[in-house]
N, C-alpha and C positions, 0 to 999 in steps of 0.2 A: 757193332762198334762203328761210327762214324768213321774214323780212323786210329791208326794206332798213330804214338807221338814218339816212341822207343823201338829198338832192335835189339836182342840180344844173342850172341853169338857164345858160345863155348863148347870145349872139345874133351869130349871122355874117354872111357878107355880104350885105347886100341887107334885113336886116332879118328874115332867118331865124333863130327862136328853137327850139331843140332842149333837151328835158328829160330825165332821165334820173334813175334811183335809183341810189342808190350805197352803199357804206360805205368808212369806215375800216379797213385791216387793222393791228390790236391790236399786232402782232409788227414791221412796221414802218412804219407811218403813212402808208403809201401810200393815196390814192384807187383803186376800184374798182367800174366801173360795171357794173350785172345788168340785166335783160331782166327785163320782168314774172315772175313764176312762174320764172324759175331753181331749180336745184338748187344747194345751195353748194359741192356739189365741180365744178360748171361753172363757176362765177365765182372759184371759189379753193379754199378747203377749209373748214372746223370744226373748230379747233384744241379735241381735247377734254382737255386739260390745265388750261384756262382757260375753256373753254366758249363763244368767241369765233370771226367770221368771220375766215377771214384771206383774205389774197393768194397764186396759183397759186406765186408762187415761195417765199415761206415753207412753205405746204403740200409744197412737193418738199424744203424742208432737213429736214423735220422734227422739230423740234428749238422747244420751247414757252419764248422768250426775250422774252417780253412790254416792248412799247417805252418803255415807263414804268420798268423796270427798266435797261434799256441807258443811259438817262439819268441814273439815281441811280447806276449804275458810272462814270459819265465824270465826274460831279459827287465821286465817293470821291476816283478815282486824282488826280483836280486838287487835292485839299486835302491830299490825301497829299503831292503834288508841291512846294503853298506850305510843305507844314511843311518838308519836307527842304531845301528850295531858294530858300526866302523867297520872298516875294511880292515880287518882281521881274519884273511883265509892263506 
């Protein structure tokens, strides 16, 4: 892993706290936690489309659909949807 971009901290039972690096993956907003010095195709992949980490299972679709964009398609087809259908929700 280049580096991580995340930290996460939480504390289980007994008072045991466990940390961990992590990232975001870009394609679908999953959390994803790496081991010191990983490689990013251990912890997921290197989306080079976009130049971003992802998640082992976006790196198997292969397929560079960045989650920022998935959002402003579901935001289109809904205003698409009020113009045809009036804004009746």
């Amino acid at each position: 892993m280049h580096r991580a971009t995340g930290y996460a901290t939480w504390t289980g039972e007994g008072g045991l706290q466990k940390e961990q690096d992590t990232f975001t993956c870009v394609h679908c907003n999953s959390i994803v936690f790496v081991q010191p010095f990983q490689a990013a195709s251990d912890a997921g992949g290197w989306c080079m489309n976009c130049s971003k980490p992802i998640c082992a299972t976006c790196a198997d679709d292969g397929r560079c659909t960045p989650f920022l964009r998935k959002i402003e398609e579901i935001e289109a087809r809904d205003r698409l949807h009020r113009q045809i259908c009036g804004a009746t929700r």
